[in-house]
DSSP file (Angstrom, degrees, kcal/mol; ACC not computed):
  #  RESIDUE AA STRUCTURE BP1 BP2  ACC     N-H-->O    O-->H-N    N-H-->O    O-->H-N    TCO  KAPPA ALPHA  PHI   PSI    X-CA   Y-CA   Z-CA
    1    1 A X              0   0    0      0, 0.0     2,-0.1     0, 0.0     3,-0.0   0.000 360.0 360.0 360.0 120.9  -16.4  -10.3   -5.7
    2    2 A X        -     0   0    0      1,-0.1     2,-0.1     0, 0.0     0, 0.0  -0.475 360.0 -99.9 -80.0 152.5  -16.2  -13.8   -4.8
    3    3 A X        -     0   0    0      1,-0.2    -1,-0.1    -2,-0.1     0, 0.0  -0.368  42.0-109.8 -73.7 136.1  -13.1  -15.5   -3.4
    4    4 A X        -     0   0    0      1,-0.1    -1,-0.2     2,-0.1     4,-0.1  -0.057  20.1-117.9 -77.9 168.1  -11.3  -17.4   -5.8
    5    5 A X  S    S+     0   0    0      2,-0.1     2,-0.2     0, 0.0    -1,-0.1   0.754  97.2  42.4 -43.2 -32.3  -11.1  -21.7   -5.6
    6    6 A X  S    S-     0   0    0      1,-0.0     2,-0.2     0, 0.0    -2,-0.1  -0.587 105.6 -79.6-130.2-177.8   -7.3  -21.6   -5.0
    7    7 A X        -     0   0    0     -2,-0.2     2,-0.3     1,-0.1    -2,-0.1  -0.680  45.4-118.3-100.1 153.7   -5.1  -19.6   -3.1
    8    8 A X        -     0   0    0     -2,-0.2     2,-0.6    -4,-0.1    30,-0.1  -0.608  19.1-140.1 -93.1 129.7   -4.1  -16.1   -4.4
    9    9 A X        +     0   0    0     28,-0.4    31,-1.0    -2,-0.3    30,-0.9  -0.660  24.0 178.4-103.1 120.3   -0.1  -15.4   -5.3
   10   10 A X  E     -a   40   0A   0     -2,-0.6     2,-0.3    28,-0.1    31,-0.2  -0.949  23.7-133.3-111.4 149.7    0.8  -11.9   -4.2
   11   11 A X  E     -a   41   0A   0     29,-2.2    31,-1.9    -2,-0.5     2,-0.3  -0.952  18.7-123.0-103.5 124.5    4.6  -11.0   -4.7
   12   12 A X  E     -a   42   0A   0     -2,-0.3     3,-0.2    29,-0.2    31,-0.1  -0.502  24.9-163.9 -73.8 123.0    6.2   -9.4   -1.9
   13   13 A X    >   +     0   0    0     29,-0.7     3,-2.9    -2,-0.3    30,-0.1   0.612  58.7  96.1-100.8 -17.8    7.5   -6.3   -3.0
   14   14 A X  T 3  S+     0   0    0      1,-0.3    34,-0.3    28,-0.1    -1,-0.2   0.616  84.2  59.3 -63.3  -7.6   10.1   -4.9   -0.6
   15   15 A X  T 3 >S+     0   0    0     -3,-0.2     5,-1.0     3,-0.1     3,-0.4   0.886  78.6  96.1 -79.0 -30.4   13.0   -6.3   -2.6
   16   16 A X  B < 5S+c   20   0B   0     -3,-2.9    39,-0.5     1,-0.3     5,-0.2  -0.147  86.7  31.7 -83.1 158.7   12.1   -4.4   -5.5
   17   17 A X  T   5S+     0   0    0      3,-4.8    -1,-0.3     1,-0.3     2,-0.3   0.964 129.0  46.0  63.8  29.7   14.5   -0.8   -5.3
   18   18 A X  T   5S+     0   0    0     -3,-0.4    -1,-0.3    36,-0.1    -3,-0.1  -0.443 129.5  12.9-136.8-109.2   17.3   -3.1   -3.6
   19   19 A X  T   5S+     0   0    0     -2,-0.3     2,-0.8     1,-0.2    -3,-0.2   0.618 137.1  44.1 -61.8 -28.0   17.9   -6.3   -5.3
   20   20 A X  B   <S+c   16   0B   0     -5,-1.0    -3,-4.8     1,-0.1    -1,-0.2  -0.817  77.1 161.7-108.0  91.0   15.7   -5.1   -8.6
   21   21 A X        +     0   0    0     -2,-0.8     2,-0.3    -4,-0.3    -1,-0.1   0.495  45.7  45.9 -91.9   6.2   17.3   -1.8   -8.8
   22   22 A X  S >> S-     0   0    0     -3,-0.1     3,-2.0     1,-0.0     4,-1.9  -0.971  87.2-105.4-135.9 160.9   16.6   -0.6  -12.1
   23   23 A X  H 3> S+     0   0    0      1,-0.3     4,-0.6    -2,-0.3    -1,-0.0   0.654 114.9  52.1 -67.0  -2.1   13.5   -0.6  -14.3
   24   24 A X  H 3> S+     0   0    0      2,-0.1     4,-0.9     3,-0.1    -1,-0.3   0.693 105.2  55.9 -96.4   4.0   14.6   -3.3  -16.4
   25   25 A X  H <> S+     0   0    0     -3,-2.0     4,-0.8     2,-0.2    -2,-0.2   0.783 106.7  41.7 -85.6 -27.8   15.3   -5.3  -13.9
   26   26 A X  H  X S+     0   0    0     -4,-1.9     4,-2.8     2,-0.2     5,-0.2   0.782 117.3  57.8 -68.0 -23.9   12.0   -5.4  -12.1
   27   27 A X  H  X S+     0   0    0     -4,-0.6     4,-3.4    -5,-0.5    -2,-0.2   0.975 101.8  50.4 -15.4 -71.9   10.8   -5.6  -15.6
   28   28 A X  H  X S+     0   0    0     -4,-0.9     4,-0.6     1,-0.2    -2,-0.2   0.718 116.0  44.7 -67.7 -16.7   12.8   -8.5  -16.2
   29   29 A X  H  X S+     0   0    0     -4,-0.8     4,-2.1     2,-0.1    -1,-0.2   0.859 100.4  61.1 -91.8 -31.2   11.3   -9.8  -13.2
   30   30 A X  H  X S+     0   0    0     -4,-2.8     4,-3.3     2,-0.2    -2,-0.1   0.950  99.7  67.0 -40.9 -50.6    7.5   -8.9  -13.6
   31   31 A X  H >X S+     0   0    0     -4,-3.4     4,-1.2    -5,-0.2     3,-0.7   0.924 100.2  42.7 -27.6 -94.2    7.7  -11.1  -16.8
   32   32 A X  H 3X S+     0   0    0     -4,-0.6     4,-1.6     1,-0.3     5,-0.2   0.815 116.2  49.7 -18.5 -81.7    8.3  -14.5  -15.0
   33   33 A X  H 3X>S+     0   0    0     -4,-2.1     5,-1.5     2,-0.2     4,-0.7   0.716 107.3  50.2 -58.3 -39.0    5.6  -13.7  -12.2
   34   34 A X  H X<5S+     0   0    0     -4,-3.3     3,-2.3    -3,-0.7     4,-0.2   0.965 114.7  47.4 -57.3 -81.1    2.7  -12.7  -14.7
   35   35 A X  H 3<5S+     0   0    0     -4,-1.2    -2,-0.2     1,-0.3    -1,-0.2   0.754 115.1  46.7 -46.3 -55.3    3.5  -16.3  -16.7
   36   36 A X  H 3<5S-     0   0    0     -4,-1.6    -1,-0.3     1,-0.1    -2,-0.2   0.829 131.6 -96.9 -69.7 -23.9    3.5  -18.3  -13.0
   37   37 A X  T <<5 +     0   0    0     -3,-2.3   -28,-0.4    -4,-0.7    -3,-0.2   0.496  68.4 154.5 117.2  16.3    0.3  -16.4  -12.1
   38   38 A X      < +     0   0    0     -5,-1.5   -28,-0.1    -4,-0.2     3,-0.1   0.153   4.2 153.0 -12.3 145.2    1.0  -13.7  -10.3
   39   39 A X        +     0   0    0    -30,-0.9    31,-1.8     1,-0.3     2,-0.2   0.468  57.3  62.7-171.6   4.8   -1.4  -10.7  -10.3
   40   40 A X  E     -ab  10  70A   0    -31,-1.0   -29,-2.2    29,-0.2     2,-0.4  -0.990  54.3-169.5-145.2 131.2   -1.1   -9.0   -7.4
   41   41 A X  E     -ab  11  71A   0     29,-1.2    31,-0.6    -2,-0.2     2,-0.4  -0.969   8.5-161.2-133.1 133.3    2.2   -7.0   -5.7
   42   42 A X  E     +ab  12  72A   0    -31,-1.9   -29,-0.7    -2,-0.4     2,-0.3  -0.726  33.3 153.0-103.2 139.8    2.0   -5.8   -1.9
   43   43 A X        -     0   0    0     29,-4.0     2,-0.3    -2,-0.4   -29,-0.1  -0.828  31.1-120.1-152.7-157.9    4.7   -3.3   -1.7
   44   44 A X        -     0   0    0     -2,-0.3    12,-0.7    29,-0.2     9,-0.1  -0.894  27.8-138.1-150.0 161.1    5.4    0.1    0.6
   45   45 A X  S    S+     0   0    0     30,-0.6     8,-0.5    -2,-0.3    31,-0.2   0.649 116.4  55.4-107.3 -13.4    5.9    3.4    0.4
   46   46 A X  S    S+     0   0    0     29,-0.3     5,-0.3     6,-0.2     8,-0.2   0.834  87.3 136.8 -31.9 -61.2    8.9    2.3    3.3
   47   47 A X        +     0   0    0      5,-0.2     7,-1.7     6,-0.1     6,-0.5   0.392  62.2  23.4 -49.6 162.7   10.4   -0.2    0.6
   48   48 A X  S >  S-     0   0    0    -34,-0.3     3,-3.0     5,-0.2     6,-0.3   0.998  72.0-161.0 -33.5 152.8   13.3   -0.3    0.3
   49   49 A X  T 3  S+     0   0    0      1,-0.4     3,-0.2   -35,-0.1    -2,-0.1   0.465  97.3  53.9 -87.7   0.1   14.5    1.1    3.8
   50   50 A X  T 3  S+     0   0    0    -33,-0.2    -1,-0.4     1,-0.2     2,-0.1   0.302 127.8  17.7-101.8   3.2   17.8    1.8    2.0
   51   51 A X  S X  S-     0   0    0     -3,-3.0     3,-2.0    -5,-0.3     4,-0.4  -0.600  92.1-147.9-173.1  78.4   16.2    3.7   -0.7
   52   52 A X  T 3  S+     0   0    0      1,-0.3    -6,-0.2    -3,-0.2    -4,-0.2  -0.482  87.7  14.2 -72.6 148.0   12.2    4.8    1.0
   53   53 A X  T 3> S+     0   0    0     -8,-0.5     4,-0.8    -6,-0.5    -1,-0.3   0.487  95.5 116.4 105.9  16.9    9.7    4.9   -2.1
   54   54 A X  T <4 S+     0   0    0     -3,-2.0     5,-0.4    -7,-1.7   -37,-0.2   0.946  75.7  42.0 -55.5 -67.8   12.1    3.1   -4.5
   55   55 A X  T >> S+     0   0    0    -39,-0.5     3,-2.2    -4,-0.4     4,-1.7   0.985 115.3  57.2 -68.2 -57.5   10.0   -0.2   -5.2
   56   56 A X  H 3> S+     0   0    0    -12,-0.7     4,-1.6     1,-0.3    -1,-0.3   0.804 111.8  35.9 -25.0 -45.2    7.2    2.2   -5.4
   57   57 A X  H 3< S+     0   0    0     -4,-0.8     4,-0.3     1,-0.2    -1,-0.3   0.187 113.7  53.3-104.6  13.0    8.7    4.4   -8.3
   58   58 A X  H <> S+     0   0    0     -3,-2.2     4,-2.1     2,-0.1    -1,-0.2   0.483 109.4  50.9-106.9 -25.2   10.4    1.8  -10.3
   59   59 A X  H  <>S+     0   0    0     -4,-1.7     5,-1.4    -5,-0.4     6,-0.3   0.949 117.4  42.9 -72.5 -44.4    6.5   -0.3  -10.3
   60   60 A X  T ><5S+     0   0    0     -4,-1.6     3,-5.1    41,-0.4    -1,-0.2   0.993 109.5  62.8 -58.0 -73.8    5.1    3.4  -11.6
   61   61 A X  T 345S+     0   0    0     40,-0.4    -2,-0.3    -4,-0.3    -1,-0.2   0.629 117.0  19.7 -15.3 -65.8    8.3    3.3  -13.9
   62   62 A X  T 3<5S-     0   0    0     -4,-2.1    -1,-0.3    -3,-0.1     4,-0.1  -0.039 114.1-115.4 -96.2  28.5    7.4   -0.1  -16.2
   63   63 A X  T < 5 -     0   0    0     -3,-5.1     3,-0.5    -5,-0.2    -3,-0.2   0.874  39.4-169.5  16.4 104.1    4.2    0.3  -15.4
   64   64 A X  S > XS+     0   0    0     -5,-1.4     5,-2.4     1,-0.2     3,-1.0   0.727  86.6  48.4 -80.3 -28.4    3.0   -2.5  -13.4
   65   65 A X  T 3 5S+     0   0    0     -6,-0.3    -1,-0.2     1,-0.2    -2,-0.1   0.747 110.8  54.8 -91.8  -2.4   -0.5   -2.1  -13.3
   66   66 A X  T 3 5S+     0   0    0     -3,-0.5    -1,-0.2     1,-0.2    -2,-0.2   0.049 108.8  52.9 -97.9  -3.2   -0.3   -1.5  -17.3
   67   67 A X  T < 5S-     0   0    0     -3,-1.0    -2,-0.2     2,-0.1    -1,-0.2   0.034 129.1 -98.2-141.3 -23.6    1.5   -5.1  -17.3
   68   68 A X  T   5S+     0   0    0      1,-0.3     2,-0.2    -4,-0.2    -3,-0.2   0.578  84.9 118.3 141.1 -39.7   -1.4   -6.8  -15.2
   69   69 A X      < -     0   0    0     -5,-2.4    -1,-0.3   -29,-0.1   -29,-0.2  -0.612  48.4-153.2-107.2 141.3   -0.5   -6.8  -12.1
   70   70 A X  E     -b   40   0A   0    -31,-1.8   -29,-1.2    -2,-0.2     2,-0.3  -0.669  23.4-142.7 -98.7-173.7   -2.6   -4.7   -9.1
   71   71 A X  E     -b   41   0A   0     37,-0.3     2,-0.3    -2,-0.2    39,-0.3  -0.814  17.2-148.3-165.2 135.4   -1.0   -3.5   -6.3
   72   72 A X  E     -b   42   0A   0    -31,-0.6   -29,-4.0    -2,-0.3    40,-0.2  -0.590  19.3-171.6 -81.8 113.5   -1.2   -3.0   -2.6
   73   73 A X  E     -d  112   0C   0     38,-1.2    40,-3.0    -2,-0.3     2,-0.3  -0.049  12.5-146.9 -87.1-169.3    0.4   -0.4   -0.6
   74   74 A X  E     -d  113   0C   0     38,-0.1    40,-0.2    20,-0.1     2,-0.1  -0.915  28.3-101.8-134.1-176.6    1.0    0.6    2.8
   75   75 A X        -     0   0    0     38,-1.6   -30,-0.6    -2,-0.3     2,-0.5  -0.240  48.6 -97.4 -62.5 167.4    1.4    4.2    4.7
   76   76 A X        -     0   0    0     14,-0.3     2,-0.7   -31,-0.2    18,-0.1  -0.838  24.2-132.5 -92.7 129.1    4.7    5.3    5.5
   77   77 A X        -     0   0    0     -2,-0.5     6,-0.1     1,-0.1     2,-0.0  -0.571  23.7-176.9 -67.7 116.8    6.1    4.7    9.0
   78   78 A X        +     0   0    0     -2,-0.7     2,-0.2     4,-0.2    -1,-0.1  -0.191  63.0  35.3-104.8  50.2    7.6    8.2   10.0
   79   79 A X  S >  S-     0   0    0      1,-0.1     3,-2.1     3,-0.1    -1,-0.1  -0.807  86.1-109.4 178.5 136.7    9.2    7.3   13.6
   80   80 A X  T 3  S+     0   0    0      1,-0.2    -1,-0.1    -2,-0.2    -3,-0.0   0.395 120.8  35.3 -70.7  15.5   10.8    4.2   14.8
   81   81 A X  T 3  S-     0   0    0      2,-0.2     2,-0.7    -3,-0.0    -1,-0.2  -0.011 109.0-124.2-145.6  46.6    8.0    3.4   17.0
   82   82 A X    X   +     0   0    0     -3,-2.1     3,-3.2     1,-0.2     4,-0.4   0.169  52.6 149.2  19.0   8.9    5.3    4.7   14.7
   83   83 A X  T 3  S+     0   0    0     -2,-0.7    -2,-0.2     1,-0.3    -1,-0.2  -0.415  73.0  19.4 -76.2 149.0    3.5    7.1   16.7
   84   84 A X  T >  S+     0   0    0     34,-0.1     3,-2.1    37,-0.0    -1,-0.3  -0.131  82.9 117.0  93.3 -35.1    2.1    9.8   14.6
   85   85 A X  T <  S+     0   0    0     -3,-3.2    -9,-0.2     1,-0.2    -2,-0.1   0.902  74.7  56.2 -43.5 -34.7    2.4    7.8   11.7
   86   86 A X  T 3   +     0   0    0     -4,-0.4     2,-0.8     5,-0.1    -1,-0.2   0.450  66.6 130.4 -45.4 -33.7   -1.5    8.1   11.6
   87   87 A X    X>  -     0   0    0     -3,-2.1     3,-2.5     1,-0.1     4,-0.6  -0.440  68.4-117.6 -59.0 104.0   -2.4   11.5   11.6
   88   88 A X  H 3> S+     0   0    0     -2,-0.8     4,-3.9     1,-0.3     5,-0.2   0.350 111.3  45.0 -10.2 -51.7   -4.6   12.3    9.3
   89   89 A X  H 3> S+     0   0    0      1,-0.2     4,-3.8     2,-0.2    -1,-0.3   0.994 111.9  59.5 -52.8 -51.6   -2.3   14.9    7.1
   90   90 A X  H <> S+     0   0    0     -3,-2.5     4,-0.6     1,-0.2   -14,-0.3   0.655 107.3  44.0 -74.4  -2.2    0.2   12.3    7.5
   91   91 A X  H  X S+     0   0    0     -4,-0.6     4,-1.1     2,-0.2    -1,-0.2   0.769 107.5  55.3 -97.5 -27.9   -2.0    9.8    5.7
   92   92 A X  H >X S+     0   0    0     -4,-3.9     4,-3.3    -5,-0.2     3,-1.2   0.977 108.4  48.2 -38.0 -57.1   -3.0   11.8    3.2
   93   93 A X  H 3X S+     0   0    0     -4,-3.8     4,-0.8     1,-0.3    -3,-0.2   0.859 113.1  49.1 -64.1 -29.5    0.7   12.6    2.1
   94   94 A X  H 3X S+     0   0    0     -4,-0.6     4,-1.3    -5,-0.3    -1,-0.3   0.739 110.4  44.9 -78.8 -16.9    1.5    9.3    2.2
   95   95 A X  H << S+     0   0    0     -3,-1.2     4,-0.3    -4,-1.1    -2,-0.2   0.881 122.4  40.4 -95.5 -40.6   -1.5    8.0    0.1
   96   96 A X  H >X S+     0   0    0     -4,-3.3     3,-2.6     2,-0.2     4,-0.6   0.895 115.9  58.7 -73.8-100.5   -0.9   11.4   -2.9
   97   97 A X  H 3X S+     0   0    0     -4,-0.8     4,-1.4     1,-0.3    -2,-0.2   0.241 114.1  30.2  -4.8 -58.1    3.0   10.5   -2.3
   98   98 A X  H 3< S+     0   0    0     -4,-1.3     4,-0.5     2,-0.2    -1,-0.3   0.438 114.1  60.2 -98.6  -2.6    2.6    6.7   -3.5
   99   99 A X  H X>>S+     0   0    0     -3,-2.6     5,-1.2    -4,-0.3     4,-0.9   0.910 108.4  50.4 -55.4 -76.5   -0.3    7.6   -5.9
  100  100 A X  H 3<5S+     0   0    0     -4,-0.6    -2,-0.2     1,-0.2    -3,-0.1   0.934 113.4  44.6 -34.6 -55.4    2.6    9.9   -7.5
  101  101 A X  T 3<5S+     0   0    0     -4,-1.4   -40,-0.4     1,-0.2   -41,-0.4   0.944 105.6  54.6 -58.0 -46.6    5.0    7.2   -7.6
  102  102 A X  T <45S-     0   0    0     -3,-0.5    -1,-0.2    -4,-0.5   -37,-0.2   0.728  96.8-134.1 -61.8 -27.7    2.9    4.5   -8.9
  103  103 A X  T  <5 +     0   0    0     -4,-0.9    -3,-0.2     1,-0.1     4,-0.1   0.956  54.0 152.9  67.6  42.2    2.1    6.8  -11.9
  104  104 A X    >>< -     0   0    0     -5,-1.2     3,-4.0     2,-0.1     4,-1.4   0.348  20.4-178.5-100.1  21.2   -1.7    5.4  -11.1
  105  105 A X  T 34 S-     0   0    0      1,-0.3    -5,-0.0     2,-0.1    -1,-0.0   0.535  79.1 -23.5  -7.6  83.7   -3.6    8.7  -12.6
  106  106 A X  T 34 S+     0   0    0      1,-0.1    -1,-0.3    33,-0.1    -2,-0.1   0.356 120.6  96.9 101.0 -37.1   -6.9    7.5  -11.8
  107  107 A X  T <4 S-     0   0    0     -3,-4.0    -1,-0.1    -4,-0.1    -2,-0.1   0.932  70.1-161.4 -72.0 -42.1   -6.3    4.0  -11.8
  108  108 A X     <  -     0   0    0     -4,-1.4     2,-0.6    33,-0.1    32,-0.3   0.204  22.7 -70.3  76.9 163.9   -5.8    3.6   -7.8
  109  109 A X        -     0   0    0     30,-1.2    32,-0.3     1,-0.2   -37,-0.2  -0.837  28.8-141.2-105.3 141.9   -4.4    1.2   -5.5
  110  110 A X  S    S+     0   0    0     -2,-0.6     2,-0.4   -39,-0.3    31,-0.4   0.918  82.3   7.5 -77.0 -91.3   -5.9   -2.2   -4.9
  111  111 A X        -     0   0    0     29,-0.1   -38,-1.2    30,-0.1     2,-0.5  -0.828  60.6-149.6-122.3 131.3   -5.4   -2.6   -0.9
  112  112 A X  E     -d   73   0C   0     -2,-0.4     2,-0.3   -40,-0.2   -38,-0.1  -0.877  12.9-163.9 -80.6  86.8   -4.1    0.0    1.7
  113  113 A X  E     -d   74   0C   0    -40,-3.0   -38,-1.6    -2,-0.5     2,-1.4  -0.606   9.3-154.1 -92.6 156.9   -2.4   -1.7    4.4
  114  114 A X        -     0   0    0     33,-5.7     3,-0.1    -2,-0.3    -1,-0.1  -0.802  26.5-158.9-101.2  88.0   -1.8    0.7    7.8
  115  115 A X        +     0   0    0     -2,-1.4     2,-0.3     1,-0.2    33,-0.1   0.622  50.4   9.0 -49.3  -1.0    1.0   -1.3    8.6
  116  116 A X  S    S-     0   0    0     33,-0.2    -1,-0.2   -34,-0.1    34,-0.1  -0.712  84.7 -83.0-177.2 111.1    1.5   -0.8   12.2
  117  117 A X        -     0   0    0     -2,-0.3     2,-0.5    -3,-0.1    33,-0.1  -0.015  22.5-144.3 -19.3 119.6   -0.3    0.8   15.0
  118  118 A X    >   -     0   0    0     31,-0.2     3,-1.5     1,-0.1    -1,-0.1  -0.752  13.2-179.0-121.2 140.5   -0.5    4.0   16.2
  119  119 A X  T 3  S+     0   0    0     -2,-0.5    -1,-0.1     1,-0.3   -36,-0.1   0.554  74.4  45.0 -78.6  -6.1   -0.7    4.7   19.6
  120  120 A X  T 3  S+     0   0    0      2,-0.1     2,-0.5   -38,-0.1    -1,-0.3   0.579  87.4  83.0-130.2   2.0   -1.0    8.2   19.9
  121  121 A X  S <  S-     0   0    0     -3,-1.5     2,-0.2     1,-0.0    -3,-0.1  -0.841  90.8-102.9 -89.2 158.7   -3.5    9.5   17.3
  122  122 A X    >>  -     0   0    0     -2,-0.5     3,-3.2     1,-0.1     4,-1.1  -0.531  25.7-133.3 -83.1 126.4   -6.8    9.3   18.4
  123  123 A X  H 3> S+     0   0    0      1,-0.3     4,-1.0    -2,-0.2    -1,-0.1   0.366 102.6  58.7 -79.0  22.1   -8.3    6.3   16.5
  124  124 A X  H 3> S+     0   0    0      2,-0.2     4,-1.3     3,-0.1    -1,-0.3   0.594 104.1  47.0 -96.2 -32.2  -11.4    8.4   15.6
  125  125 A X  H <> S+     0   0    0     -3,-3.2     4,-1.7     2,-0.2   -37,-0.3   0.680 113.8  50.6-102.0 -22.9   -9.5   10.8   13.9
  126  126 A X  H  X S+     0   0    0     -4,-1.1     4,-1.2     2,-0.2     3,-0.4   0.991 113.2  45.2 -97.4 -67.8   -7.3    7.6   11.9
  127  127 A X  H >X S+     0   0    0     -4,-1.0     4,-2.5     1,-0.2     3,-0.6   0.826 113.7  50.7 -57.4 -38.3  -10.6    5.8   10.7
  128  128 A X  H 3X S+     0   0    0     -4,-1.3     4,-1.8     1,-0.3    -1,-0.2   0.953 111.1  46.2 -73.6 -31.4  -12.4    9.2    9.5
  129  129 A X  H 3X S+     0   0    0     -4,-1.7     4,-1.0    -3,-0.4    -1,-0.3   0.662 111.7  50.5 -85.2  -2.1   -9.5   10.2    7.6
  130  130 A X  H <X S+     0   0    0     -4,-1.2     4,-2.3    -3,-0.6     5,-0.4   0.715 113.5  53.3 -59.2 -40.6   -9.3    6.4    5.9
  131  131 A X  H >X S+     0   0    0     -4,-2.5     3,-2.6    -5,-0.3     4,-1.2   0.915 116.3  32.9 -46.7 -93.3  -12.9    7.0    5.3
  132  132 A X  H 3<>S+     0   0    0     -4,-1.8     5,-3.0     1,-0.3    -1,-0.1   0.648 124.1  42.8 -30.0 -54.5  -12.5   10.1    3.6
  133  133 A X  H 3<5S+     0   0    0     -4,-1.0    -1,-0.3    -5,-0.2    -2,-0.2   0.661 127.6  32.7 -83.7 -25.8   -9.0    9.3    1.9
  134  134 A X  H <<5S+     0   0    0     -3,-2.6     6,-0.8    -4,-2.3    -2,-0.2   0.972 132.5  21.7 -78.6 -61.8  -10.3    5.5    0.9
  135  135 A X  T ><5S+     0   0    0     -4,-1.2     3,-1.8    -5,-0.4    -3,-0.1   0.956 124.4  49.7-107.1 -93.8  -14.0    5.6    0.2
  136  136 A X  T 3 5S+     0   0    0      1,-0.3    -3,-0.2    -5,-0.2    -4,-0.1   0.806 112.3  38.4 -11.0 -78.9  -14.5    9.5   -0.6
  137  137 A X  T 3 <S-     0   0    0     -5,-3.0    -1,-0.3     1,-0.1    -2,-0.1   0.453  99.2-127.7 -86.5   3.9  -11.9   10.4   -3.1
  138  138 A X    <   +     0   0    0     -3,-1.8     2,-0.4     1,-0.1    -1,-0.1   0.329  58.3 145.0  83.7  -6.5  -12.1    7.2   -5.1
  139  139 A X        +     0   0    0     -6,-0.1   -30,-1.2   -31,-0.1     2,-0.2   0.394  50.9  85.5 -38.3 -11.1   -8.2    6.5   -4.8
  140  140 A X        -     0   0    0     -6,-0.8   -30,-0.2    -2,-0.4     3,-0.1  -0.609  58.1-165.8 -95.1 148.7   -8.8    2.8   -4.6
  141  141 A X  S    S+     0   0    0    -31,-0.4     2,-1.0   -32,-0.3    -1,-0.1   0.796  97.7  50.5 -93.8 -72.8   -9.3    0.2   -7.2
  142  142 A X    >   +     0   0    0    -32,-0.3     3,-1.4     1,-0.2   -30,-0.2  -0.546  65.1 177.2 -81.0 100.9  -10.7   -2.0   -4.0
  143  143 A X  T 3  S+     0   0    0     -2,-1.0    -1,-0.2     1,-0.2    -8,-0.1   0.319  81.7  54.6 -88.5  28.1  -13.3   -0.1   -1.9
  144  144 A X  T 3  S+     0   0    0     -9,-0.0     2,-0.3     0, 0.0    -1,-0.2   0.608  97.3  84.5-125.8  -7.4  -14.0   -2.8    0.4
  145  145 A X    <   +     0   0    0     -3,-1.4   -33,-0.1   -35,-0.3     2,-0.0  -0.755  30.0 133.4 -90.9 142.4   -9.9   -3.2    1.4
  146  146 A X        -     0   0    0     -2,-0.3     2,-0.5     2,-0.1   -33,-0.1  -0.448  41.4-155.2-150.1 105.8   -8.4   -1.2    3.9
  147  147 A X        -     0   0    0    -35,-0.1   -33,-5.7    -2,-0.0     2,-0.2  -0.583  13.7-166.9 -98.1 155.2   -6.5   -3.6    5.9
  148  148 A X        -     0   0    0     -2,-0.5     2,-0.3   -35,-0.2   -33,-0.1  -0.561  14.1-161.4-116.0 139.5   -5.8   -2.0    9.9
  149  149 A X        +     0   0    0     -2,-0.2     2,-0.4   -36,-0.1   -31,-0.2  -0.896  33.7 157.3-117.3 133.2   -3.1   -3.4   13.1
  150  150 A X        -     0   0    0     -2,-0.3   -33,-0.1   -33,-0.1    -2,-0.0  -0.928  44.6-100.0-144.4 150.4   -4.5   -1.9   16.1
  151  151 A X    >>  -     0   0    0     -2,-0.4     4,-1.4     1,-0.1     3,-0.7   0.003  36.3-111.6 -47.7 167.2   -4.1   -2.9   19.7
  152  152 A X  H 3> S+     0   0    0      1,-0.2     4,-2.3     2,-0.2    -1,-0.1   0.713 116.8  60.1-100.6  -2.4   -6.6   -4.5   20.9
  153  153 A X  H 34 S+     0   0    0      2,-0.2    -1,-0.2     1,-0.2     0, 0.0   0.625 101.1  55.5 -66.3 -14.1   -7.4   -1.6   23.1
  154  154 A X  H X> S+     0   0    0     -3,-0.7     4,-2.8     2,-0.2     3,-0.6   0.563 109.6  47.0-103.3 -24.8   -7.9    0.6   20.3
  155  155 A X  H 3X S+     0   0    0     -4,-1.4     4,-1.2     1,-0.3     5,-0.4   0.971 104.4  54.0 -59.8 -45.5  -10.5   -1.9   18.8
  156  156 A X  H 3< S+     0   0    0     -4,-2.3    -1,-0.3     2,-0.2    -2,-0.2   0.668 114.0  41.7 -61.4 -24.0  -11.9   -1.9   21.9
  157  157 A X  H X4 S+     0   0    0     -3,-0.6     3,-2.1     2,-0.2     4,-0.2   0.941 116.0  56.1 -96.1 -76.6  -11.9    2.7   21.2
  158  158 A X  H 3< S+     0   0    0     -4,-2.8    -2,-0.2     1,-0.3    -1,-0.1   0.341  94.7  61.6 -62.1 -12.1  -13.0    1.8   17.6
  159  159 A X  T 3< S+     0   0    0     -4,-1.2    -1,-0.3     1,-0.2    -2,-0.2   0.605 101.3  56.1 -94.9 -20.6  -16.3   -0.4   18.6
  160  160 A X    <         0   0    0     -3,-2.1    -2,-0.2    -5,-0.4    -1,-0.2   0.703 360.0 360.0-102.6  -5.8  -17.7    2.7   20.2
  161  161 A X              0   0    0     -4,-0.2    -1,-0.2    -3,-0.1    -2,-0.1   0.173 360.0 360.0 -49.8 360.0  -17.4    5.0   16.7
């Protein structure tokens, strides 16, 4: 798919489950952004950190992607310095976890971000199970996103796979 002429408006999702805490209120907000040109919402399965998987399960709630809009997750960080977050079970769960939430039977989620490094699974074992978990089981809308932060030592791990 070629890249559009103008620049693409993603709505930042992390608010949604705090400051839009009920489903008619991210409703009432969805409106507005579809009309400015909106089409896209990056959210988390983290969001909000006061309430984890919130913004997720209110976006499933009014159905967002039934409204228009696709939308881009991440994994969940399980550690305040994210090692482990990576391990293969623990990307699975995260990926069925926010699939559940989203209410996206089938539909899948646009882009998968791995939000944050982790340094102590082996980054062989974190790209096959993104393979698997991306590619494989069709859970993605977009099979050409999965966007990655690695060290640059871990690219440097990842050039030789």
């Amino acid at each position: 798919m070629p890249s559009p002429a103008y620049p693409q408006l993603i709505f930042g999702g992390s608010t949604i489950g705090d400051a839009y805490s009920t489903a008619q209120s991210v409703t009432d907000l969805l409106k507005p952004l579809k009309s400015l040109g909106f089409d896209e919402i990056d959210t988390a399965a983290l969001y909000p950190v006061t309430d984890m998987g919130a913004s997720e399960r209110l976006l499933g709630e009014v159905g967002a992607k039934s409204l228009g809009f696709d939308v881009d997750t991440k994994i969940l960080v399980t550690s305040k310095d994210a090692n482990g977050t990576m391990e293969p079970t623990k990307i699975e769960k995260s990926v069925a976890d926010s699939l559940g939430r989203l209410k996206f039977d089938g539909q899948g989620i646009n882009v998968l971000h791995c939000h944050v490094p982790d340094f102590t699974t082996p980054i062989k074992d974190q790209a096959s199970t993104l393979n698997v978990t991306h590619y494989l089981t069709r859970k993605f809308k977009n099979k050409r996103e999965i966007t990655l932060k690695f060290a640059t030592r871990s690219l440097n791990l990842l050039r030789r796979i």
